[in-house]
SEGU-7455 format. One record per residue: residue number from 1; residue in three letters; chain; x, y, z of N, C-alpha, C in turn. Coordinates in steps of 0.05 Angstrom, whole numbers. Layout:
! residues N
+------+------+-------+--------+--------+--------+--------+--------+--------+--------+--------+--------+
! resi ! resn ! chain !    npx !    npy !    npz !   capx !   capy !   capz !    cpx !    cpy !    cpz !
+------+------+-------+--------+--------+--------+--------+--------+--------+--------+--------+--------+
!  NUM !  ALA !     A !      X !      Y !      Z !      X !      Y !      Z !      X !      Y !      Z !
...
+------+------+-------+--------+--------+--------+--------+--------+--------+--------+--------+--------+
//
This chain:
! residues 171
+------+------+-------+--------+--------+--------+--------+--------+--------+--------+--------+--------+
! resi ! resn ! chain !    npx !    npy !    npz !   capx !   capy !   capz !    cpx !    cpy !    cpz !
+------+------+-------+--------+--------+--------+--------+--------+--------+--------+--------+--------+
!    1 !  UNK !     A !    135 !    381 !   -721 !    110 !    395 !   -722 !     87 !    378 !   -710 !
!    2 !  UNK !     A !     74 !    387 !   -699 !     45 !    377 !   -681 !     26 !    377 !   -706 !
!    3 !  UNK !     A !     13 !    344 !   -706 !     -7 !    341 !   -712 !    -34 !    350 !   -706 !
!    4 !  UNK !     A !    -43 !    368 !   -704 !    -72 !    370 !   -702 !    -98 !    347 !   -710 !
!    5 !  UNK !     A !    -91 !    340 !   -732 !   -114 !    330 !   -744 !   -113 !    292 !   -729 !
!    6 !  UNK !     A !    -86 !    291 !   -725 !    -87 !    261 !   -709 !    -92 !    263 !   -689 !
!    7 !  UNK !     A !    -93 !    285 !   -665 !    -95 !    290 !   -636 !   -129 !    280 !   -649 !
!    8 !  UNK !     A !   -143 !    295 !   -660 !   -167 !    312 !   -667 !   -182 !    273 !   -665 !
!    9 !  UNK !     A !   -173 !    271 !   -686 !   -178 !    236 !   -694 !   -176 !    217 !   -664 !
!   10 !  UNK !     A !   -155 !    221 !   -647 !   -147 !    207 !   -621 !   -171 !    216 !   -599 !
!   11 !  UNK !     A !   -169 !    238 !   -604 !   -202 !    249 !   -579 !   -218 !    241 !   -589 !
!   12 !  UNK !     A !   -237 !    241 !   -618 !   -253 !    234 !   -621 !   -260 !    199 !   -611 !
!   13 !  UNK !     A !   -242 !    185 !   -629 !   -244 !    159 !   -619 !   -240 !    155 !   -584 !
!   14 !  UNK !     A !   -226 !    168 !   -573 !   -234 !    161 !   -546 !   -264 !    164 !   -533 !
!   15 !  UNK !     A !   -272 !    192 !   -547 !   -295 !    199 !   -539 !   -323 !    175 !   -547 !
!   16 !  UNK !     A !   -321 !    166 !   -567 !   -335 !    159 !   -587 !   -335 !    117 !   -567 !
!   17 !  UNK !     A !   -308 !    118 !   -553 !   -306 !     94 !   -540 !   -325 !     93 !   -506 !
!   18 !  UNK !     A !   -308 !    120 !   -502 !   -338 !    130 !   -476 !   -362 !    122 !   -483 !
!   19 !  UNK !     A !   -376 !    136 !   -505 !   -399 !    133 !   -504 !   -411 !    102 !   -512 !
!   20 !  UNK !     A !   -395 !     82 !   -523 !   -400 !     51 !   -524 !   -397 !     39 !   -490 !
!   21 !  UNK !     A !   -383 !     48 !   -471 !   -374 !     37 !   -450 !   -403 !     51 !   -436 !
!   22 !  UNK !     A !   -409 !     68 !   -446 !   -438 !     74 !   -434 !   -454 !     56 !   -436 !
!   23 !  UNK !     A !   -464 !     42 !   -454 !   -477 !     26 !   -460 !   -479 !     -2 !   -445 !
!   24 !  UNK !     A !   -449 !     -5 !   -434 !   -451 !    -29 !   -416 !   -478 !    -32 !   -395 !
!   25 !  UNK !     A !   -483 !    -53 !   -398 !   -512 !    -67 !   -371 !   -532 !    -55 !   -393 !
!   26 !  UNK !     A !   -542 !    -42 !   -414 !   -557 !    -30 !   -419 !   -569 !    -44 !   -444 !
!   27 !  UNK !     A !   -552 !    -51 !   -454 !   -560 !    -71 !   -484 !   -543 !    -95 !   -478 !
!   28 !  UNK !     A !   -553 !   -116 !   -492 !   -545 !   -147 !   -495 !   -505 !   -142 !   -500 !
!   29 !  UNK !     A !   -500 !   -168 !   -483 !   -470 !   -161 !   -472 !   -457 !   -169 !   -495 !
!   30 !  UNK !     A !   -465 !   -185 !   -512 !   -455 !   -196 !   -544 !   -457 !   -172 !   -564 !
!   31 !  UNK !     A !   -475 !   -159 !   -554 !   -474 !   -133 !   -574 !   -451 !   -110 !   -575 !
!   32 !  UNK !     A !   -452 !   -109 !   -540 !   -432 !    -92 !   -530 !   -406 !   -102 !   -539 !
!   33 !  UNK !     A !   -404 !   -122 !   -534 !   -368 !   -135 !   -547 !   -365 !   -126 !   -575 !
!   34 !  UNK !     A !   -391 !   -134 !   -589 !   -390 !   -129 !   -627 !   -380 !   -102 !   -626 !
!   35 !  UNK !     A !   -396 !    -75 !   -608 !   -392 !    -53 !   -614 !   -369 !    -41 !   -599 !
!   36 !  UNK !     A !   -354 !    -62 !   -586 !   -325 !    -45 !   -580 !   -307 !    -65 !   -594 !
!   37 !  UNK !     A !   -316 !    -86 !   -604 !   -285 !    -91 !   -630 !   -291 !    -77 !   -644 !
!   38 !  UNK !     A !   -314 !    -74 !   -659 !   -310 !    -50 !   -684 !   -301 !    -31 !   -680 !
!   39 !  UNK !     A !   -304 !     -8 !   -659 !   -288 !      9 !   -653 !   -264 !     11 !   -647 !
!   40 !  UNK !     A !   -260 !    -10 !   -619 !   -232 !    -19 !   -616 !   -212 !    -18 !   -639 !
!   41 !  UNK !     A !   -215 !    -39 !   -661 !   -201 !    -48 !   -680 !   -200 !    -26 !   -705 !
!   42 !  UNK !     A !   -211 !     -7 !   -701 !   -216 !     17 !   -727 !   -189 !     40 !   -720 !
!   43 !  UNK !     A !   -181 !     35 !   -705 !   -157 !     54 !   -688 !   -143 !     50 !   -691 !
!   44 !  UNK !     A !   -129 !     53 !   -714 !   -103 !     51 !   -728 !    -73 !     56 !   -713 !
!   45 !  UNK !     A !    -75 !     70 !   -680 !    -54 !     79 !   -675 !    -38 !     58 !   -663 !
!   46 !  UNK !     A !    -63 !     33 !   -650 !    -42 !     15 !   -627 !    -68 !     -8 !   -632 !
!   47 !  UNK !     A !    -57 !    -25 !   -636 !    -67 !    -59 !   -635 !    -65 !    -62 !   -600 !
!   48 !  UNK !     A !    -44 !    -54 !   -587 !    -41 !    -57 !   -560 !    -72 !    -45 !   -549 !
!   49 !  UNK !     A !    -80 !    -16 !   -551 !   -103 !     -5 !   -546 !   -121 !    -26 !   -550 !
!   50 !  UNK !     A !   -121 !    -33 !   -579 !   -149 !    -48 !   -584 !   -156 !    -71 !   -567 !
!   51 !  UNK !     A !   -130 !    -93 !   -575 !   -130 !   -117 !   -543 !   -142 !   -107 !   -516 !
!   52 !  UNK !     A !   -135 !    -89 !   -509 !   -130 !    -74 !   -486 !   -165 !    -75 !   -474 !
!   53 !  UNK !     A !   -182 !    -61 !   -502 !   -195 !    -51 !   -500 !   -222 !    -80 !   -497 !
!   54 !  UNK !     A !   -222 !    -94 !   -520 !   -231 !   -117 !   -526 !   -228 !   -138 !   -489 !
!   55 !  UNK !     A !   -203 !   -129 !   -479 !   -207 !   -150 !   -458 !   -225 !   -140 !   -434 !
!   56 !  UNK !     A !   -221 !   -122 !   -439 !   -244 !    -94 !   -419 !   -270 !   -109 !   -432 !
!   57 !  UNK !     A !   -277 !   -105 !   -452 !   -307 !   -113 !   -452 !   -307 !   -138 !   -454 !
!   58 !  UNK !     A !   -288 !   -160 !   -454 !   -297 !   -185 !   -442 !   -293 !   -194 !   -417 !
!   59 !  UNK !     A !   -280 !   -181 !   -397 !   -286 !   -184 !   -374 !   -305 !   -176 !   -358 !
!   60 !  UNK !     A !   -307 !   -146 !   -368 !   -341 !   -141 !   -354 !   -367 !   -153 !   -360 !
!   61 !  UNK !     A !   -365 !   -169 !   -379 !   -388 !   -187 !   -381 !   -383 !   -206 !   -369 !
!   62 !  UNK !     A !   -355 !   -221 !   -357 !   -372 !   -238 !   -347 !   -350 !   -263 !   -366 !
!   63 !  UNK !     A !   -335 !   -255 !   -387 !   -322 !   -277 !   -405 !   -284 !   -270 !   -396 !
!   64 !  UNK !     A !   -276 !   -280 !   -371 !   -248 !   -271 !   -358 !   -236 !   -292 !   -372 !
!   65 !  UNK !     A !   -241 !   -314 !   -384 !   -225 !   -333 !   -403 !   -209 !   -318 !   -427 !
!   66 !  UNK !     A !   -231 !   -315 !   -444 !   -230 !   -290 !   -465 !   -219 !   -267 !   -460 !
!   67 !  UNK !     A !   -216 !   -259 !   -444 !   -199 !   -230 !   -427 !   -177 !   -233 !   -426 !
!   68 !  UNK !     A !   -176 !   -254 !   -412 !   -142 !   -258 !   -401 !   -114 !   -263 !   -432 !
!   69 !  UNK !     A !   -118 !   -279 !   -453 !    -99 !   -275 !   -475 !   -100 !   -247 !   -493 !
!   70 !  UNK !     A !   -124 !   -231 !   -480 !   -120 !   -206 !   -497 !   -101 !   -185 !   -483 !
!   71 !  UNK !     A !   -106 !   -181 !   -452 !    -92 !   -173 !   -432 !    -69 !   -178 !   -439 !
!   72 !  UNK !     A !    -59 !   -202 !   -444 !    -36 !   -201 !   -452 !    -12 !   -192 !   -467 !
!   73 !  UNK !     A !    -36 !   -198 !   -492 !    -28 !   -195 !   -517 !    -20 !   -160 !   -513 !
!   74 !  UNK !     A !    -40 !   -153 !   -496 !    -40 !   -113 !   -508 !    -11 !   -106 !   -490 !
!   75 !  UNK !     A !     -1 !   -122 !   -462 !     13 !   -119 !   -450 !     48 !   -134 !   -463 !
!   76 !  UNK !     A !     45 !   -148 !   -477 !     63 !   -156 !   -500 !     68 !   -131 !   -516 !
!   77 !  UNK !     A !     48 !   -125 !   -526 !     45 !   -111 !   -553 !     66 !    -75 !   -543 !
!   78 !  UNK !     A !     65 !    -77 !   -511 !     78 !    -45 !   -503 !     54 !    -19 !   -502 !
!   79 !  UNK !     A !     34 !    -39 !   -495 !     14 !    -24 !   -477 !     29 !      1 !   -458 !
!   80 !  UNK !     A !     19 !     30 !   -458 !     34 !     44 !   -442 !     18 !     65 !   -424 !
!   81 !  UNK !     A !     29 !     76 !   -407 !     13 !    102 !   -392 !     -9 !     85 !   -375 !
!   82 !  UNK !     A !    -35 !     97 !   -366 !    -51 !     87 !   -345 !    -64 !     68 !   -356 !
!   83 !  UNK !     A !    -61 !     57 !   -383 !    -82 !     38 !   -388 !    -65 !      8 !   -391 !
!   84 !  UNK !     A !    -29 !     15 !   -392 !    -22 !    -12 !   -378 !    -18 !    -18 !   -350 !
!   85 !  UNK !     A !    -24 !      8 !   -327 !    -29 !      3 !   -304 !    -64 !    -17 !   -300 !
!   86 !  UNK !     A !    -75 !     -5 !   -318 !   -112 !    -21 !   -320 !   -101 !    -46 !   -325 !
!   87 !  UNK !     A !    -90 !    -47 !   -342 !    -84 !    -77 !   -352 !    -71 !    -92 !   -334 !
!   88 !  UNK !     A !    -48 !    -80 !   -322 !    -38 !   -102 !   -303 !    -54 !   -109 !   -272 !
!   89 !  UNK !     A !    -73 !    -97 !   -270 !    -94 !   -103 !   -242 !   -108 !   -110 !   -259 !
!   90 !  UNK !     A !   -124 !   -112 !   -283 !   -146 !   -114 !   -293 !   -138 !   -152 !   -300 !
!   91 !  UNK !     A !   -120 !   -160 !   -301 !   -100 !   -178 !   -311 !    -99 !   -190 !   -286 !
!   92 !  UNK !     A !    -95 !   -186 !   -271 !    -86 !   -197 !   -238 !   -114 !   -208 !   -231 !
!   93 !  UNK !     A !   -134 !   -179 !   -232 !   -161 !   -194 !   -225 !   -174 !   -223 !   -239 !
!   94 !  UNK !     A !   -168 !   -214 !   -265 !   -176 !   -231 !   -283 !   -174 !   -264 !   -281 !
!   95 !  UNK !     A !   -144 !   -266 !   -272 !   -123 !   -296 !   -268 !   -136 !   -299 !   -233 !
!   96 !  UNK !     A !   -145 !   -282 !   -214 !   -151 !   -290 !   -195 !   -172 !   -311 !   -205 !
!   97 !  UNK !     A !   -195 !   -291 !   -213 !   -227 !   -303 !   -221 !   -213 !   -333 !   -243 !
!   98 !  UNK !     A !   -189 !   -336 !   -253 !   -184 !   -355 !   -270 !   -170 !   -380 !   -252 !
!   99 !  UNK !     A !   -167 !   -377 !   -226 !   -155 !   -394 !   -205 !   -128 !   -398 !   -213 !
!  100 !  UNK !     A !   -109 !   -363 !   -223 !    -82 !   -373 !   -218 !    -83 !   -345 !   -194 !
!  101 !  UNK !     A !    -82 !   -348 !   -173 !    -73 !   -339 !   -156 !    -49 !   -325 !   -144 !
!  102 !  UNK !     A !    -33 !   -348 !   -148 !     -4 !   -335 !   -142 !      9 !   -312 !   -165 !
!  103 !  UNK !     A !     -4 !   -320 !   -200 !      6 !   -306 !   -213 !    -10 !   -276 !   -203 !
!  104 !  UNK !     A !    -22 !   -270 !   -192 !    -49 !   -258 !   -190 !    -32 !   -230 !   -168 !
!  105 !  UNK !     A !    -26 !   -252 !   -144 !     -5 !   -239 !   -129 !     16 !   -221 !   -134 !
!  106 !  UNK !     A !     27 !   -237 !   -151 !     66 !   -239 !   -156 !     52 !   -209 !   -177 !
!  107 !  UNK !     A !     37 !   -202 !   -202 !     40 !   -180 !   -219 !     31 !   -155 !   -193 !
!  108 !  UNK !     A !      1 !   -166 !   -179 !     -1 !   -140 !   -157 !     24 !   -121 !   -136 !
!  109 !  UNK !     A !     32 !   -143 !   -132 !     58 !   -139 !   -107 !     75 !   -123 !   -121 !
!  110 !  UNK !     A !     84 !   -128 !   -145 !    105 !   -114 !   -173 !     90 !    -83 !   -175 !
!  111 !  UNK !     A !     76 !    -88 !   -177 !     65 !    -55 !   -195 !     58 !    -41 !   -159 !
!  112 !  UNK !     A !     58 !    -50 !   -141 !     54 !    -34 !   -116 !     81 !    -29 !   -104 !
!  113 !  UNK !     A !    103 !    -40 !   -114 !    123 !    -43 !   -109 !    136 !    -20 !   -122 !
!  114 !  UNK !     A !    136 !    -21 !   -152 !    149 !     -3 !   -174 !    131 !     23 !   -178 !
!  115 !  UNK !     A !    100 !     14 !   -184 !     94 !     38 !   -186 !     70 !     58 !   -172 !
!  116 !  UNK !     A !     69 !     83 !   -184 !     46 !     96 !   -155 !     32 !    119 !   -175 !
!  117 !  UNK !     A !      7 !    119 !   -173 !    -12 !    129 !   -183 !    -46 !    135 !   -174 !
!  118 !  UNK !     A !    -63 !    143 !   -185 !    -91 !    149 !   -175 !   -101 !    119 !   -170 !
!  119 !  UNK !     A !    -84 !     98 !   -190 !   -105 !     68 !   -182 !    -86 !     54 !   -158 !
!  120 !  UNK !     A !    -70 !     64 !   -135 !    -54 !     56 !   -119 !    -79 !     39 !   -102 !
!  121 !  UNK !     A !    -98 !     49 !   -101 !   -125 !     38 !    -77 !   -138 !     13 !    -96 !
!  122 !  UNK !     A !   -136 !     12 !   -118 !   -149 !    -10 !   -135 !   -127 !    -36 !   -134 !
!  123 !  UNK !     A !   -101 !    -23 !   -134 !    -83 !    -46 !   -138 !    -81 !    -57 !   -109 !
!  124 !  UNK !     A !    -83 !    -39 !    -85 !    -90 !    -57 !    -57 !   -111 !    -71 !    -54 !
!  125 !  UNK !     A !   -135 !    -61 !    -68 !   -158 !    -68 !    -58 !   -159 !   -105 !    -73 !
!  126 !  UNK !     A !   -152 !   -106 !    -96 !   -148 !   -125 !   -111 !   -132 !   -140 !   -108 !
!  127 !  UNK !     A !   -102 !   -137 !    -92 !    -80 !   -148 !    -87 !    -96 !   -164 !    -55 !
!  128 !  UNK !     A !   -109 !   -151 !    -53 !   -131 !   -164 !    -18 !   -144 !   -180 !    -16 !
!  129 !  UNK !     A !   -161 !   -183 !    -43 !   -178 !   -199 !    -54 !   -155 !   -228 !    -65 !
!  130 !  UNK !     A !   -135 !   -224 !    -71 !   -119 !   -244 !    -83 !   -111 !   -251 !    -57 !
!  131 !  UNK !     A !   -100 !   -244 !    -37 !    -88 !   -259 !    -13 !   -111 !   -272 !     -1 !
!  132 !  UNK !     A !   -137 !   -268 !     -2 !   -152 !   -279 !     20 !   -163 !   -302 !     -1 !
!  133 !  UNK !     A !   -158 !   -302 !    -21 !   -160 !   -321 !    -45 !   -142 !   -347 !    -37 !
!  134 !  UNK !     A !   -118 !   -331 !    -35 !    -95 !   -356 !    -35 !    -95 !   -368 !     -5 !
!  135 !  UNK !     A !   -118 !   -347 !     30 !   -112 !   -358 !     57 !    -89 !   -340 !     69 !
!  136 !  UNK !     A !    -94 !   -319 !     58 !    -73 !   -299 !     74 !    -98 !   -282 !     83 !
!  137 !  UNK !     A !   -114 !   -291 !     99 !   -135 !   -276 !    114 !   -124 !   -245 !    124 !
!  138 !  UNK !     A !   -105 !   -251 !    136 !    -98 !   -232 !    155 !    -79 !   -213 !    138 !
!  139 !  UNK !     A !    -66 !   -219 !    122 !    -45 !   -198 !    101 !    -75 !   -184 !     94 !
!  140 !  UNK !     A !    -93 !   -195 !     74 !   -109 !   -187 !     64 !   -126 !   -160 !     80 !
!  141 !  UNK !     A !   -140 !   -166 !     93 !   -148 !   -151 !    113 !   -130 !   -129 !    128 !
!  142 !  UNK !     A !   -113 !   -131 !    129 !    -92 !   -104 !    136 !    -93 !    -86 !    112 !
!  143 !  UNK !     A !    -82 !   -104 !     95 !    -86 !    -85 !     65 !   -106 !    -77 !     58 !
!  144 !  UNK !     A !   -130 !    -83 !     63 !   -156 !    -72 !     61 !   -166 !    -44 !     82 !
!  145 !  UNK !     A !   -153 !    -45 !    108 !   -165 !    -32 !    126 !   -131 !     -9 !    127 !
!  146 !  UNK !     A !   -120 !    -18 !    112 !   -102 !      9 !    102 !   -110 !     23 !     86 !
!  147 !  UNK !     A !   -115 !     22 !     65 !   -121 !     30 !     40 !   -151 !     44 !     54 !
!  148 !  UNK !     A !   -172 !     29 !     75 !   -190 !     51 !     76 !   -189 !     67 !     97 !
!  149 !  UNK !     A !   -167 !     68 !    116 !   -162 !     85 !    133 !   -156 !    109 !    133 !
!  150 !  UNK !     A !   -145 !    119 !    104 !   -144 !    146 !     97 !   -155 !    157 !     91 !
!  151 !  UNK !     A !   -189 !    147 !     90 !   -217 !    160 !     80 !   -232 !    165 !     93 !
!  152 !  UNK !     A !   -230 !    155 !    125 !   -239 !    160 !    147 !   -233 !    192 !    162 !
!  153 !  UNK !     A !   -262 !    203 !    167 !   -253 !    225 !    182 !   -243 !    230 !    202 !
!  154 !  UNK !     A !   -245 !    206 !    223 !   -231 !    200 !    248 !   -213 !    169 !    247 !
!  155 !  UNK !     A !   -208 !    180 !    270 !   -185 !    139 !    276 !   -168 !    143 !    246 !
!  156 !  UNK !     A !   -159 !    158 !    236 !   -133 !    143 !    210 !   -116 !    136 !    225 !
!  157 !  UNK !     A !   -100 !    142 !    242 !    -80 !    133 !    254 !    -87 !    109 !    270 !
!  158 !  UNK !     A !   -104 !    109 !    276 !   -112 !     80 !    295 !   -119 !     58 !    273 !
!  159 !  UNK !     A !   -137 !     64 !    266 !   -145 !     43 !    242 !   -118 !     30 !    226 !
!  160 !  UNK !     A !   -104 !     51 !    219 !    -75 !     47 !    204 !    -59 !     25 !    223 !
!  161 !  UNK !     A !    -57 !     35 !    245 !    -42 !     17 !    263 !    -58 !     -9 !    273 !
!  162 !  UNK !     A !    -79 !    -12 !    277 !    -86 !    -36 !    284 !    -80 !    -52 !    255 !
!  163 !  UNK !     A !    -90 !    -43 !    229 !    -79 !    -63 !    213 !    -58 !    -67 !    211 !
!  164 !  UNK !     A !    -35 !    -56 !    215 !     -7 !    -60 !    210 !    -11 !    -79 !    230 !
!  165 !  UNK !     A !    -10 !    -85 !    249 !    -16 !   -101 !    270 !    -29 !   -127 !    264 !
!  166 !  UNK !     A !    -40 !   -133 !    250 !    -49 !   -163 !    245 !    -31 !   -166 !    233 !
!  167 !  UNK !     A !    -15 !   -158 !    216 !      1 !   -176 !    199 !     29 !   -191 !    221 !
!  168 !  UNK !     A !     19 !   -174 !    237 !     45 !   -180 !    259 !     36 !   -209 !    277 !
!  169 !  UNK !     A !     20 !   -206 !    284 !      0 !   -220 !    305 !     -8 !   -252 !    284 !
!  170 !  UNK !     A !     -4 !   -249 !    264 !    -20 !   -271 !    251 !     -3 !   -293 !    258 !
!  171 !  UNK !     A !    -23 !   -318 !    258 !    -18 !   -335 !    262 !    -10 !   -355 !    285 !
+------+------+-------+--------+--------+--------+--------+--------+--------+--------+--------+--------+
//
């Protein structure tokens, strides 16, 4: 039998998390953390969520030290659905800005590899930012001018092909 009253409880708290993530840039960034552990942590359904959630608001301020063992932790814990896709780019970015690079790589390449979704353009765009990190100028930049060549009203096919093309040409 379907819960109603826990769905009921699960929307609200999501909703109720929206409207704190509103708040980001808007009030003091120590406040903002206070007011998404308390929320975070009041959510009885997943400790994974809460990590999850907690590393979200310490990376957007600005604290990717602090981010990165919660990331973890929520991705340990069986983090699932699109918010362990967040986590594993959100995680990649994170270890970039933390100067592990290659690990930064090696999770992007995996999840572009295995999986495909609405954040397919985040995980290139970020996976781009990690190669030109590590001196893969030219991987980087293909991957970048792929990912925006399908947004273009003209040239996709050209644009598409010249980047495939550097990766060829490099070096």
């Amino acid at each position: 039998m379907f819960n109603f009253t826990l769905m009921n409880e699960i929307e609200n708290w999501e909703y109720e998390l929206q409207l704190i993530w509103q708040k980001l840039g808007k009030i003091d960034n120590a406040d903002f953390i206070e007011q998404i552990s308390i929320h975070a942590y009041k959510f009885s359904g997943s400790k994974a969520i809460a990590d999850f959630e907690m590393a979200c608001a310490f990376d957007s301020t600005g604290h990717e030290k602090e981010a990165e063992p919660l990331y973890r932790s929520s991705l340990n814990q069986g983090l699932s659905g699109l918010r362990r896709r967040r986590a594993r780019i959100q995680l990649a970015s994170t270890l970039r800005n933390n100067g592990k690079i290659d690990e930064s790589i090696s999770i992007l390449k995996e999840e572009k590899a295995n999986y495909s979704d609405e954040l397919n353009d985040a995980v290139d765009s970020f996976l781009a930012l990690s190669l030109f990190s590590a001196g893969e100028c030219s991987e980087a930049l293909s991957l970048a001018l792929k990912a925006l060549s399908q947004y273009l009203p003209r040239y996709n096919n050209s644009l598409h092909n010249y980047a495939s093309a550097l990766t060829l040409t490099k070096k």
